[in-house]
N, C-alpha and C positions, 0 to 999 in steps of 0.2 A: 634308616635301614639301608645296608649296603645293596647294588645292583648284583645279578648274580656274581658278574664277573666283568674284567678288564681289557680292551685290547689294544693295542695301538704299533702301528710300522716303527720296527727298526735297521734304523743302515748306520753303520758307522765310516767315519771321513778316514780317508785313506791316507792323512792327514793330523790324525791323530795322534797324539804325543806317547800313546802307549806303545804305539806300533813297531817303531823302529830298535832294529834286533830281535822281535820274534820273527823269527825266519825270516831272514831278512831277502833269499829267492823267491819265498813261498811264504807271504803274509799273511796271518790268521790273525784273530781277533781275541784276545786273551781273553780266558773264563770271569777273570775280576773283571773286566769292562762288562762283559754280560751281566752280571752280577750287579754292576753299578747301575745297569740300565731296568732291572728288575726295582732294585731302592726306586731307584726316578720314578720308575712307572706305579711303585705304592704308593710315594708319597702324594701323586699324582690323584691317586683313585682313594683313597682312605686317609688323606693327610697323616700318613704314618712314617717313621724312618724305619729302616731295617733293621731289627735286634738282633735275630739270630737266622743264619743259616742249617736247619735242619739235615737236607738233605740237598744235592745239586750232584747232578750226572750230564755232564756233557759228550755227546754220542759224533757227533758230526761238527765238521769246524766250520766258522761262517769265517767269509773271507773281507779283509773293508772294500767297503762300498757295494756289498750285495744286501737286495731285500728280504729281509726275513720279518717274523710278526711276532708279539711278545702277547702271552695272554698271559692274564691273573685270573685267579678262580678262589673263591671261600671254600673257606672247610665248612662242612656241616655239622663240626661236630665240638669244633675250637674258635670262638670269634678271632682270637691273636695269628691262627695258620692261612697260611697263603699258597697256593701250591703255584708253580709256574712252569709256562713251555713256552720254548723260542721253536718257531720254525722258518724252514725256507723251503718253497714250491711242494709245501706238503713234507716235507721231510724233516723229523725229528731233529734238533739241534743238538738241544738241551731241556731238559726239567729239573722239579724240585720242589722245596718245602721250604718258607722262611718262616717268621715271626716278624709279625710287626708292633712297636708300642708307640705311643704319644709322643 
């Protein structure tokens, strides 16, 4: 049986290969890198890969090299739903909905 939920710190290296030419004054962190880091953190917590994207609403941009936190939460109502939230100093990043399979 699954734990309720998942959490774990994310920072991305400023360093990164994705990064250069997304704004390249004003660097953010691309929603797939997010998104890659939500897979990481399933297959992490459920030994699952990420099937499907649901739903994902990114509100607020993380910049590299800042602290933000990545929670996983169950659905209660679908074992395969994963709902997700990125934050940083309390402030909404990003959320959403994936699927996870074997």
């Amino acid at each position: 049986m699954d734990a309720p939920g998942f959490q774990q710190a994310l920072r991305i290296d400023p360093d990164h290969p994705a990064l250069p030419g997304h704004f390249p004054a004003q660097p953010l962190v691309p929603a797939v890198i997010l998104l890659e880091q939500v897979a990481l953190a399933l297959r992490a917590w459920r030994g699952q890969r990420l099937a499907h994207v649901l739903e994902a609403k990114f509100v607020a941009p993380l910049r590299p090299d800042e602290a933000a936190v990545l929670r996983l939460s169950a659905s209660a109502t679908d074992r395969a739903r994963v709902r997700f939230e990125i934050e940083r100093d309390g402030t909404l990043l990003a959320r959403g909905v994936v699927e996870g399979a074997p």
